[in-house]
N, C-alpha and C positions, 0 to 999 in steps of 0.2 A: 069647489075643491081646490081651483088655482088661488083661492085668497089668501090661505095659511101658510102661501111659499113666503112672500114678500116679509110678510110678521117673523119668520123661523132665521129667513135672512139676517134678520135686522136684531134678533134675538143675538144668533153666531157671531156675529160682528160687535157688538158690545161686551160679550161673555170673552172673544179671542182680545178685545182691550184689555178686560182687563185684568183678562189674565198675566198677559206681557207685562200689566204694569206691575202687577205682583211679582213677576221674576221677577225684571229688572229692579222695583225696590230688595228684594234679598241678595240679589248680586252685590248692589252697591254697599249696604250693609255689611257681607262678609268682608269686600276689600277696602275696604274703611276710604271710598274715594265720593262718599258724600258729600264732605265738607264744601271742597270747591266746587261742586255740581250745584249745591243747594243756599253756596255763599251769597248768591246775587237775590234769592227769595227771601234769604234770613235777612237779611238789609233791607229791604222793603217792607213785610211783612212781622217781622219778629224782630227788632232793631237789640232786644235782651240776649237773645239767643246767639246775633251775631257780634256782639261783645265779647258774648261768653266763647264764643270760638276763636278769636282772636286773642283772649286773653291764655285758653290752652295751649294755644300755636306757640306762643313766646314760651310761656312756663316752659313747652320741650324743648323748644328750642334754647336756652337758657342754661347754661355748662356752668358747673363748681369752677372757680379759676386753678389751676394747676398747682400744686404743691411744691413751695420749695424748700430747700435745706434750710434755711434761714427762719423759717415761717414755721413758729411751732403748731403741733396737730391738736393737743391734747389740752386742757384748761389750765391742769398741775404744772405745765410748762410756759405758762404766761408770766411768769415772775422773773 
C-alpha cells in the first residue's frame, strides 16, 4: 500500500511544475516583459526571431522628426 505514496509524490511535483510554468508563461505574456527574458534563448536558438525583435525595438523606437514652420506638410506645397 506504501508503494503508490512515492509515485503520487513524484506525480504532484511535476503536475505543480508545470503548472507554475504555465502561470508564469501567461504573466509574461500579458506584461509584454518577454522580450528581454527570452532575448538570450532567441539568440541562441532562433537567431530569425531575434532579429526580428530587434528590428521591432528600433521601428518603436524610431520618432517622425519634428515639424517645422519652414518644412512643408502636404505634397501640393512642395513647389
Amino acid at each position: 500500500m506504501g508503494e503508490w505514496v512515492p509515485a503520487a509524490m513524484m506525480v504532484a511535483v511535476y503536475v505543480g511544475v508545470a503548472a507554475g510554468l504555465a502561470w508564469l508563461a501567461l504573466r509574461v505574456r500579458r506584461r509584454g516583459i518577454s522580450s528581454p527574458a527570452l532575448g538570450v534563448f532567441d539568440e541562441i536558438y532562433r537567431p530569425t526571431a531575434a532579429e526580428s525583435r530587434i528590428e521591432i525595438q528600433i521601428q518603436a523606437e524610431w520618432q517622425d522628426p519634428t515639424e517645422t514652420p519652414d518644412r512643408p506638410t502636404r505634397p501640393d506645397q512642395l513647389r
